[in-house]
mmCIF file of the N, C-alpha and C atoms, coordinates in Angstrom:
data_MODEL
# 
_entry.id   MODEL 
# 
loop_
_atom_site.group_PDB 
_atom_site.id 
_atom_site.type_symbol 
_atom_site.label_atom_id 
_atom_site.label_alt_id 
_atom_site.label_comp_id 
_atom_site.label_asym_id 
_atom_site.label_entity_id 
_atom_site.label_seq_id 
_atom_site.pdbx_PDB_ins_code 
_atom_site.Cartn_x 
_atom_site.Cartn_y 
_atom_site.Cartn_z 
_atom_site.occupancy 
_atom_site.B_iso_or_equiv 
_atom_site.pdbx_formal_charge 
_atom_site.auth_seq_id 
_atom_site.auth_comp_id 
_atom_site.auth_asym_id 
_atom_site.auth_atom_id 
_atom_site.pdbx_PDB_model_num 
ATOM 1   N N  . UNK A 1 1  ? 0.875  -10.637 -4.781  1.00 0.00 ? 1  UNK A N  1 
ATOM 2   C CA . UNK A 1 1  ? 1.449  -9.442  -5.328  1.00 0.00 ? 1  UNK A CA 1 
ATOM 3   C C  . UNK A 1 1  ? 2.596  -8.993  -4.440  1.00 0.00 ? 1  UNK A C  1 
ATOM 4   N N  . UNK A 1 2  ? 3.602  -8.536  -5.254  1.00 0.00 ? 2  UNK A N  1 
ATOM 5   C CA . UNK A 1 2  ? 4.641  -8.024  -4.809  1.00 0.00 ? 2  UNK A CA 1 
ATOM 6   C C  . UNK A 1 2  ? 4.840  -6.486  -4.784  1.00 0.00 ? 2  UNK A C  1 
ATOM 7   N N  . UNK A 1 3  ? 6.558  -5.732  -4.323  1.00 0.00 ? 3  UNK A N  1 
ATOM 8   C CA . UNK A 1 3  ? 6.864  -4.783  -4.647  1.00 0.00 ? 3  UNK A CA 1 
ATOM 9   C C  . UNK A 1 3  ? 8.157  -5.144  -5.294  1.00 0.00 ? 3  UNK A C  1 
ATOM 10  N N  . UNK A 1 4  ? 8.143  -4.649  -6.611  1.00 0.00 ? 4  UNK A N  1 
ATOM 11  C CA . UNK A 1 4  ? 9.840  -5.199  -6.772  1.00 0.00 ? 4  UNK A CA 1 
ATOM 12  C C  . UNK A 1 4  ? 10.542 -3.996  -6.650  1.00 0.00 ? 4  UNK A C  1 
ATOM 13  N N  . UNK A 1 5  ? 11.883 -3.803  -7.200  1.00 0.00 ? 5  UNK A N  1 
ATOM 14  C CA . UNK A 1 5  ? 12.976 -3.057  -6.553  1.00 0.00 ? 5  UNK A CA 1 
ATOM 15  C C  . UNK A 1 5  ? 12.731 -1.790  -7.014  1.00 0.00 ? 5  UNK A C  1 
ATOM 16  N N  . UNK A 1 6  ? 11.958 -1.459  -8.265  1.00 0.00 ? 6  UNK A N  1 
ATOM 17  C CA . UNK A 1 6  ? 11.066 0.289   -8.654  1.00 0.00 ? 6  UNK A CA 1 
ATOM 18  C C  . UNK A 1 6  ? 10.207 0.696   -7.787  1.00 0.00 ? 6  UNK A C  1 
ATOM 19  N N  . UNK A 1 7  ? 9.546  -0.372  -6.562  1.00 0.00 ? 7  UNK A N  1 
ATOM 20  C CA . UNK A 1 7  ? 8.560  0.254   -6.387  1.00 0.00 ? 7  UNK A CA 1 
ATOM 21  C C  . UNK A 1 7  ? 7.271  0.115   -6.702  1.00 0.00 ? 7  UNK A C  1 
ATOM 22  N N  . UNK A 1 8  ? 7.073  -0.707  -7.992  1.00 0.00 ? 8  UNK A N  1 
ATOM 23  C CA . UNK A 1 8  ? 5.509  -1.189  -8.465  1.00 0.00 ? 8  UNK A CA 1 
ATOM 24  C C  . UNK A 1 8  ? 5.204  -2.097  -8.111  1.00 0.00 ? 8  UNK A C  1 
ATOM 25  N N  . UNK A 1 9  ? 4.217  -2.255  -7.796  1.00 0.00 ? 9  UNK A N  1 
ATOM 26  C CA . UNK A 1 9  ? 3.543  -3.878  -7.681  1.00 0.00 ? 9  UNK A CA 1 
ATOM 27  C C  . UNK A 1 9  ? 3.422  -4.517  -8.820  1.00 0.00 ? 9  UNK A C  1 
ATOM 28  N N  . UNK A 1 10 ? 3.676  -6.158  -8.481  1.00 0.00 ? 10 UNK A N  1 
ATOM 29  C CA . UNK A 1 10 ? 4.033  -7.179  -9.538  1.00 0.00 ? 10 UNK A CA 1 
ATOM 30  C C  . UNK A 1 10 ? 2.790  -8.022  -9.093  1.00 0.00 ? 10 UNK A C  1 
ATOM 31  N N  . UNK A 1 11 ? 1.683  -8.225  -9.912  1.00 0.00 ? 11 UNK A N  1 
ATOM 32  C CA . UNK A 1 11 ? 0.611  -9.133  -9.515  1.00 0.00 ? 11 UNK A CA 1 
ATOM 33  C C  . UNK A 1 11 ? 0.922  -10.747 -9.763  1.00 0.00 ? 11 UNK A C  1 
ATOM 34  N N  . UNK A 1 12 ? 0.002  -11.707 -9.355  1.00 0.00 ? 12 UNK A N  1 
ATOM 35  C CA . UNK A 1 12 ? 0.425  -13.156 -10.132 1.00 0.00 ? 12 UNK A CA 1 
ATOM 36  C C  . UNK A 1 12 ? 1.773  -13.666 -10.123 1.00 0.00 ? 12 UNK A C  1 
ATOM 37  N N  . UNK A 1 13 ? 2.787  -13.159 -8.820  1.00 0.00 ? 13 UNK A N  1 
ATOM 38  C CA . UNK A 1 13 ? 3.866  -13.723 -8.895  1.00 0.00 ? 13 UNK A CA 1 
ATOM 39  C C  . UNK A 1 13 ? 4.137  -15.056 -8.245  1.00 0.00 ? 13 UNK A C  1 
ATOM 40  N N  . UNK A 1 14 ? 5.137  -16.387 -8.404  1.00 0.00 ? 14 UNK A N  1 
ATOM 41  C CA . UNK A 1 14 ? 4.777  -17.284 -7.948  1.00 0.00 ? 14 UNK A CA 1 
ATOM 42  C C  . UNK A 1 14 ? 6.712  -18.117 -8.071  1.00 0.00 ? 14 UNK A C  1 
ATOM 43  N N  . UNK A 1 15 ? 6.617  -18.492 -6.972  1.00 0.00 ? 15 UNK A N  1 
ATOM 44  C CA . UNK A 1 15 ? 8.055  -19.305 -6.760  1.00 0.00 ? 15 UNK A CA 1 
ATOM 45  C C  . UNK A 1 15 ? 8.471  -20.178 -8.047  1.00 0.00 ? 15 UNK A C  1 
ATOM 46  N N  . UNK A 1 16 ? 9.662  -20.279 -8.521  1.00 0.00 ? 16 UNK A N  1 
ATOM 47  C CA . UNK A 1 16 ? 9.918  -21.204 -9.500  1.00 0.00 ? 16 UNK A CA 1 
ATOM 48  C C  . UNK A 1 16 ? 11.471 -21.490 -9.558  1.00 0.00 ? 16 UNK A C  1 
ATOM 49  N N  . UNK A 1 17 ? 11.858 -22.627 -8.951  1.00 0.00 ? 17 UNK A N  1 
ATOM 50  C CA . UNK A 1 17 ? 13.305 -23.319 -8.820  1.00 0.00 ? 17 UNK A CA 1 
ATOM 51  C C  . UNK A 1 17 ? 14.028 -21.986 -7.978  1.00 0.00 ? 17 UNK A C  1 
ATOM 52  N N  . UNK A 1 18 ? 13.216 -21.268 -6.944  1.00 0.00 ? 18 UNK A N  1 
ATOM 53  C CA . UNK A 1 18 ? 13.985 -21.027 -5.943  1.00 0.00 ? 18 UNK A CA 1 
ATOM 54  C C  . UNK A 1 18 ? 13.727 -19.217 -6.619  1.00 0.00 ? 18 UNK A C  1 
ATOM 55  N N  . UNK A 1 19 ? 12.975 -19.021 -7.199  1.00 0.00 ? 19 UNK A N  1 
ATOM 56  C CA . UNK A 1 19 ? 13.346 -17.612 -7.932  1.00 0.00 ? 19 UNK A CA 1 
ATOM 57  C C  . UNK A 1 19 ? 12.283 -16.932 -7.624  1.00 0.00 ? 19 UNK A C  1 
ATOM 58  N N  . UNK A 1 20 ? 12.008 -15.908 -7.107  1.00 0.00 ? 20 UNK A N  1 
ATOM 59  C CA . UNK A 1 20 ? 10.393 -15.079 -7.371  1.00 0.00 ? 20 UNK A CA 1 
ATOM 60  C C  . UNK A 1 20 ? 10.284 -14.552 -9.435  1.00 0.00 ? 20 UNK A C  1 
ATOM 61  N N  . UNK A 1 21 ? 9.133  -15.175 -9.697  1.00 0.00 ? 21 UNK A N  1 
ATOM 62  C CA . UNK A 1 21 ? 8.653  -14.898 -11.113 1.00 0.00 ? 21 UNK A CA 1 
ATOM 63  C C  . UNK A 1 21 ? 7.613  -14.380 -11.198 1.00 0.00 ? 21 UNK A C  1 
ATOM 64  N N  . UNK A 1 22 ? 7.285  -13.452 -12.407 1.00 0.00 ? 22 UNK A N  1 
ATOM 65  C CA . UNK A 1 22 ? 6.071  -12.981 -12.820 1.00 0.00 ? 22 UNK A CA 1 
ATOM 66  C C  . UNK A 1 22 ? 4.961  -13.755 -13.520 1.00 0.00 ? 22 UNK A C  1 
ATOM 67  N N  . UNK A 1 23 ? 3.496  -13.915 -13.846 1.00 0.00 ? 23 UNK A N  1 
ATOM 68  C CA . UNK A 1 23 ? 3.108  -14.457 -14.667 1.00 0.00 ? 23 UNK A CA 1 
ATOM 69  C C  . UNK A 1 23 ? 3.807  -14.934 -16.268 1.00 0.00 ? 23 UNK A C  1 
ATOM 70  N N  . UNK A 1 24 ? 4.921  -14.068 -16.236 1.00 0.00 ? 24 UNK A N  1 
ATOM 71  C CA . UNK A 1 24 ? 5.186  -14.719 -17.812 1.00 0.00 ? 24 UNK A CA 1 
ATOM 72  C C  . UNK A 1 24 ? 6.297  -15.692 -17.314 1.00 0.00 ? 24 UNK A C  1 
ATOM 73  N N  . UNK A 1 25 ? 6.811  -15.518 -16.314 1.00 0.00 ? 25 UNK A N  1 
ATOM 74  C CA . UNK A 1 25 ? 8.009  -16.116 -15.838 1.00 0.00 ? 25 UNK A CA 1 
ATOM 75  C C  . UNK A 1 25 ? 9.237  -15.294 -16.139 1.00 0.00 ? 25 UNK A C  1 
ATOM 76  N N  . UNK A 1 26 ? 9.208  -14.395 -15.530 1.00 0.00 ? 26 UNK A N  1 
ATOM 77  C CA . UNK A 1 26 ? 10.540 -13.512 -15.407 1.00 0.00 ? 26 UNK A CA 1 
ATOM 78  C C  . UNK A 1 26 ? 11.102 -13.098 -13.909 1.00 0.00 ? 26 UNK A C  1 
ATOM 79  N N  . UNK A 1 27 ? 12.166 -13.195 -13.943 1.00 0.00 ? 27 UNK A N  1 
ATOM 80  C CA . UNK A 1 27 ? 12.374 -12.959 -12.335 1.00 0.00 ? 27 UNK A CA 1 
ATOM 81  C C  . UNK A 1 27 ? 11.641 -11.363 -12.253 1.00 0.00 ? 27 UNK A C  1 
ATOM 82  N N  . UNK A 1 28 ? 11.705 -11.379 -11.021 1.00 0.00 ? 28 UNK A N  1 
ATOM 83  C CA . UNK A 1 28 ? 11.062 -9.918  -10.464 1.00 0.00 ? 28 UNK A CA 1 
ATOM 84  C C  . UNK A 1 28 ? 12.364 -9.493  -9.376  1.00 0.00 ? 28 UNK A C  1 
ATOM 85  N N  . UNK A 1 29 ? 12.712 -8.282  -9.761  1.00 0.00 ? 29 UNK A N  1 
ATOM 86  C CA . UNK A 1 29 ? 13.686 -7.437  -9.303  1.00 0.00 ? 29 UNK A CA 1 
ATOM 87  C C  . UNK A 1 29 ? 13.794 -7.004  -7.888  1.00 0.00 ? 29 UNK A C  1 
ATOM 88  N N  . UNK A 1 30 ? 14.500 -7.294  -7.315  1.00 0.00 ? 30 UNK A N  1 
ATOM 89  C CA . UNK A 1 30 ? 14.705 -7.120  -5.407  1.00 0.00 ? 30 UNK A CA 1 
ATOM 90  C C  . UNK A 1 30 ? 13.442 -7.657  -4.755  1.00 0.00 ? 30 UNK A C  1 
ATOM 91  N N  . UNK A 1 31 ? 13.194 -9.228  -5.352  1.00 0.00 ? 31 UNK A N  1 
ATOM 92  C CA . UNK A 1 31 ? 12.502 -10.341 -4.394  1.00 0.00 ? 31 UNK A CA 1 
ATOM 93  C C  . UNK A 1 31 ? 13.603 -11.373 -4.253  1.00 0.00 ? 31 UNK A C  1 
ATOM 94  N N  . UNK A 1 32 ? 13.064 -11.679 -3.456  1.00 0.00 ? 32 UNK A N  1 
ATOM 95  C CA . UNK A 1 32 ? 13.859 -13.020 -3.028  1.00 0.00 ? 32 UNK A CA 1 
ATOM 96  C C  . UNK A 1 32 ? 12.940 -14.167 -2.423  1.00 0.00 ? 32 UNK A C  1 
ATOM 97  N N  . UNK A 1 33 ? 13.619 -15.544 -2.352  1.00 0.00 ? 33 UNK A N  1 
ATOM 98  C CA . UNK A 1 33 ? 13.087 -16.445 -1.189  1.00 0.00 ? 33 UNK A CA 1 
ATOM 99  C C  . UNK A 1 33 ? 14.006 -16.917 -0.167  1.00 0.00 ? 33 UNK A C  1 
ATOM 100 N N  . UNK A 1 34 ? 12.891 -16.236 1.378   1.00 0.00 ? 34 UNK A N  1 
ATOM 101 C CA . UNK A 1 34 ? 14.029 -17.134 2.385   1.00 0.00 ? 34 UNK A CA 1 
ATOM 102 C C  . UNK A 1 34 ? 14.310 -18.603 2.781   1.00 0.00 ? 34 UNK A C  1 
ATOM 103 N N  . UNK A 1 35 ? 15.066 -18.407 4.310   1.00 0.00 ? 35 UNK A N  1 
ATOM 104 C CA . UNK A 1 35 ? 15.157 -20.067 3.978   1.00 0.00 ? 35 UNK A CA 1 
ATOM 105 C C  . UNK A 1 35 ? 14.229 -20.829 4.460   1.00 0.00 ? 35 UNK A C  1 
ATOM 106 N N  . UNK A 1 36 ? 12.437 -19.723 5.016   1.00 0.00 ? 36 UNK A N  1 
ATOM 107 C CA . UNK A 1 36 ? 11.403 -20.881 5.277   1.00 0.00 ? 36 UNK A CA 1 
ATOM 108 C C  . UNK A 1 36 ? 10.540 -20.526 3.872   1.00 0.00 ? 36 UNK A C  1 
ATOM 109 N N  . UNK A 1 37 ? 11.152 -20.212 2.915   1.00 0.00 ? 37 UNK A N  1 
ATOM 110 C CA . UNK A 1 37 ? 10.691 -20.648 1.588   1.00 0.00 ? 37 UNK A CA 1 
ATOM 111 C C  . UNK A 1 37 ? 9.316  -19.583 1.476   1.00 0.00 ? 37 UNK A C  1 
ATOM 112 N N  . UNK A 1 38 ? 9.662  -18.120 2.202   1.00 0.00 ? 38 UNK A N  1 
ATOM 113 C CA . UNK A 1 38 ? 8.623  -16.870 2.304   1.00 0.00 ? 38 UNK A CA 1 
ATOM 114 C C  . UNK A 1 38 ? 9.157  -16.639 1.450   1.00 0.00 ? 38 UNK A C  1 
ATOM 115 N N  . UNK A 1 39 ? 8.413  -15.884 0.429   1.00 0.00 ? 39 UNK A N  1 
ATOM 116 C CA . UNK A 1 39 ? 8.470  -14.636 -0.595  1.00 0.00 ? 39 UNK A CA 1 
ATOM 117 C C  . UNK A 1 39 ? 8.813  -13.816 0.289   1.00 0.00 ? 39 UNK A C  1 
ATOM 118 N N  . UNK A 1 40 ? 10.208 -12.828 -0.220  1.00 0.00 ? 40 UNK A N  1 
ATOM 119 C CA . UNK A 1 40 ? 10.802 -11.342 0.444   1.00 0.00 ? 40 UNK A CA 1 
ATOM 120 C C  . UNK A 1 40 ? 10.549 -10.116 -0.491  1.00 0.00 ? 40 UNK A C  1 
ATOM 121 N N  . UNK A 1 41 ? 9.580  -9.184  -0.149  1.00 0.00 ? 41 UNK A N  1 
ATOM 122 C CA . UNK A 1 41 ? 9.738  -8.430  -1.221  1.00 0.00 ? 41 UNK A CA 1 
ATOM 123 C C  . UNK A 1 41 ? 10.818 -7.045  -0.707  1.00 0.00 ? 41 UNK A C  1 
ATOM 124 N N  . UNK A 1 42 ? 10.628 -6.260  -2.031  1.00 0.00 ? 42 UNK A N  1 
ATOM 125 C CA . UNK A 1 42 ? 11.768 -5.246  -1.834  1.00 0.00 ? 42 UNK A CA 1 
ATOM 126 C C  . UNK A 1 42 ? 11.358 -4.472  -0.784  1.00 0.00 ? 42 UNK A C  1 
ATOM 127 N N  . UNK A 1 43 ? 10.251 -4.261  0.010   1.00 0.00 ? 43 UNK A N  1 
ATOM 128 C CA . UNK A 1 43 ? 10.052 -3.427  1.081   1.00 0.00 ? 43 UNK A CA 1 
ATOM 129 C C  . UNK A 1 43 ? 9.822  -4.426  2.219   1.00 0.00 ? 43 UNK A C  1 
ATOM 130 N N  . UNK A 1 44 ? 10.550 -5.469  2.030   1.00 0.00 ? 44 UNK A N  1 
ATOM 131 C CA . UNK A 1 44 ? 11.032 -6.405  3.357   1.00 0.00 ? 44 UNK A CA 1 
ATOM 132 C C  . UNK A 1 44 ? 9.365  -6.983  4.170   1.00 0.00 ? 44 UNK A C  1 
ATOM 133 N N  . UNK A 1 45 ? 8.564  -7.139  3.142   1.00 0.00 ? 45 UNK A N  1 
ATOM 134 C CA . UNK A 1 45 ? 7.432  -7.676  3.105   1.00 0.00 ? 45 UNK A CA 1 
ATOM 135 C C  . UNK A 1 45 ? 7.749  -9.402  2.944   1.00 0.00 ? 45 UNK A C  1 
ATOM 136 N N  . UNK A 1 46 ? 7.111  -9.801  4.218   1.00 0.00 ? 46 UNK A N  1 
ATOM 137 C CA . UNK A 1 46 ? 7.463  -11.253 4.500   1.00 0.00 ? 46 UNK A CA 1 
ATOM 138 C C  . UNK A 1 46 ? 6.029  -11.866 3.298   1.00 0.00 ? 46 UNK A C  1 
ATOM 139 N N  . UNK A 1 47 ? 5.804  -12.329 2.465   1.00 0.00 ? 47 UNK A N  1 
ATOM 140 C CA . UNK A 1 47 ? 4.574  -13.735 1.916   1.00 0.00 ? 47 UNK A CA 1 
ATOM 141 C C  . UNK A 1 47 ? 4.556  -14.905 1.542   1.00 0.00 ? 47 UNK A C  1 
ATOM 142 N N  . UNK A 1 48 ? 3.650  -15.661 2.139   1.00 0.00 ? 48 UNK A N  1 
ATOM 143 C CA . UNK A 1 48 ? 3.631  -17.409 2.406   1.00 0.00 ? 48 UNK A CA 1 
ATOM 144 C C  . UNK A 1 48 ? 3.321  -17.148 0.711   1.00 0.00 ? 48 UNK A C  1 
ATOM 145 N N  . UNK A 1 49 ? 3.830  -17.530 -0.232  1.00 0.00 ? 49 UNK A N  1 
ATOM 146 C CA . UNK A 1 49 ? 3.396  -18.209 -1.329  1.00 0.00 ? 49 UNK A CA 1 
ATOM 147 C C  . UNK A 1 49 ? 2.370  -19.049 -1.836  1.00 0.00 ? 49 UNK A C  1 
ATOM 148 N N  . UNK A 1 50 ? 2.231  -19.853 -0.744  1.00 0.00 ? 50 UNK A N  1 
ATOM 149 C CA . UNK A 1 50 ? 1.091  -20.388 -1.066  1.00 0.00 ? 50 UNK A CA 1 
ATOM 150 C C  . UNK A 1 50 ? -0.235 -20.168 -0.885  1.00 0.00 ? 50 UNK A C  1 
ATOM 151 N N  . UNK A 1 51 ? -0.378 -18.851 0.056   1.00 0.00 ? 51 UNK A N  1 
ATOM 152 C CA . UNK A 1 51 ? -1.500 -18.271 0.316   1.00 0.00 ? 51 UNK A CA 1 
ATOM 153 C C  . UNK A 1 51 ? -1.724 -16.759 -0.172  1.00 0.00 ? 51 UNK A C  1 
ATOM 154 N N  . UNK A 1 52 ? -0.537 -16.613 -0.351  1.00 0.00 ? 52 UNK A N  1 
ATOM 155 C CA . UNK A 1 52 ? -0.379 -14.871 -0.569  1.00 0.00 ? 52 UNK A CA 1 
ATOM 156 C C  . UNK A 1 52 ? -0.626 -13.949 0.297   1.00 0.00 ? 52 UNK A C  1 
ATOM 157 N N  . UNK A 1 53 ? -0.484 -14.650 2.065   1.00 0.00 ? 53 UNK A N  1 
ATOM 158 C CA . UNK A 1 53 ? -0.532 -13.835 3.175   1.00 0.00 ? 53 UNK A CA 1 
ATOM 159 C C  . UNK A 1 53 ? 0.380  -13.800 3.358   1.00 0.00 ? 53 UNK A C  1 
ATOM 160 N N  . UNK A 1 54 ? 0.162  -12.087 3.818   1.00 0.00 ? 54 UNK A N  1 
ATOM 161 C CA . UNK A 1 54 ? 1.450  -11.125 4.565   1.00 0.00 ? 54 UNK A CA 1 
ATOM 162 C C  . UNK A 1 54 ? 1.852  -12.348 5.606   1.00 0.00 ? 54 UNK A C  1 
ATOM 163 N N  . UNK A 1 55 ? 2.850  -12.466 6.045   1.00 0.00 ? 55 UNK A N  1 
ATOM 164 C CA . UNK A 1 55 ? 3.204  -13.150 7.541   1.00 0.00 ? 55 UNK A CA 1 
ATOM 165 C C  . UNK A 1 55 ? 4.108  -12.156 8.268   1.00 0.00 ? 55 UNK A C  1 
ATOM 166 N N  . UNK A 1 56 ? 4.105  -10.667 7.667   1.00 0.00 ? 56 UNK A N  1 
ATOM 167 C CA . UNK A 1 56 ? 4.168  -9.881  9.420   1.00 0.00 ? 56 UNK A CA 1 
ATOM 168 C C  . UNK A 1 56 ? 4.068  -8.872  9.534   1.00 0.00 ? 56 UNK A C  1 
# 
C-alpha cells in the first residue's frame, strides 16, 4: 500500500514496465520507481515491492 499524491492510500499496488499501478492497472499519482527499483510514495516513503517493506 501506498500514499498517492491526494493523500489516500492505494492498496494492492504493484510495479509494471517501470510504473507504480493499482490493482486494475492504473498508474497511481505522485509514485514513482527509483533507480534500486523501490516503490517512492508521495510522502517519500521508500517500499521493496517485492515484500511491501518500508525500507526506512
Amino acid at each position: 500500500m501506498v500514499f498517492n499524491s491526494s493523500g489516500q492510500l492505494v492498496y494492492n499496488v504493484h510495479v509494471r514496465n517501470g510504473v507504480v499501478v493499482d490493482a486494475y492497472g492504473n498508474e497511481v499519482p505522485g509514485c514513482s520507481v527509483n533507480e534500486d527499483g523501490y516503490v517512492v510514495d508521495a510522502y517519500m516513503n521508500i517500499i521493496d515491492p517485492a515484500t511491501g517493506d518500508l525500507m526506512n
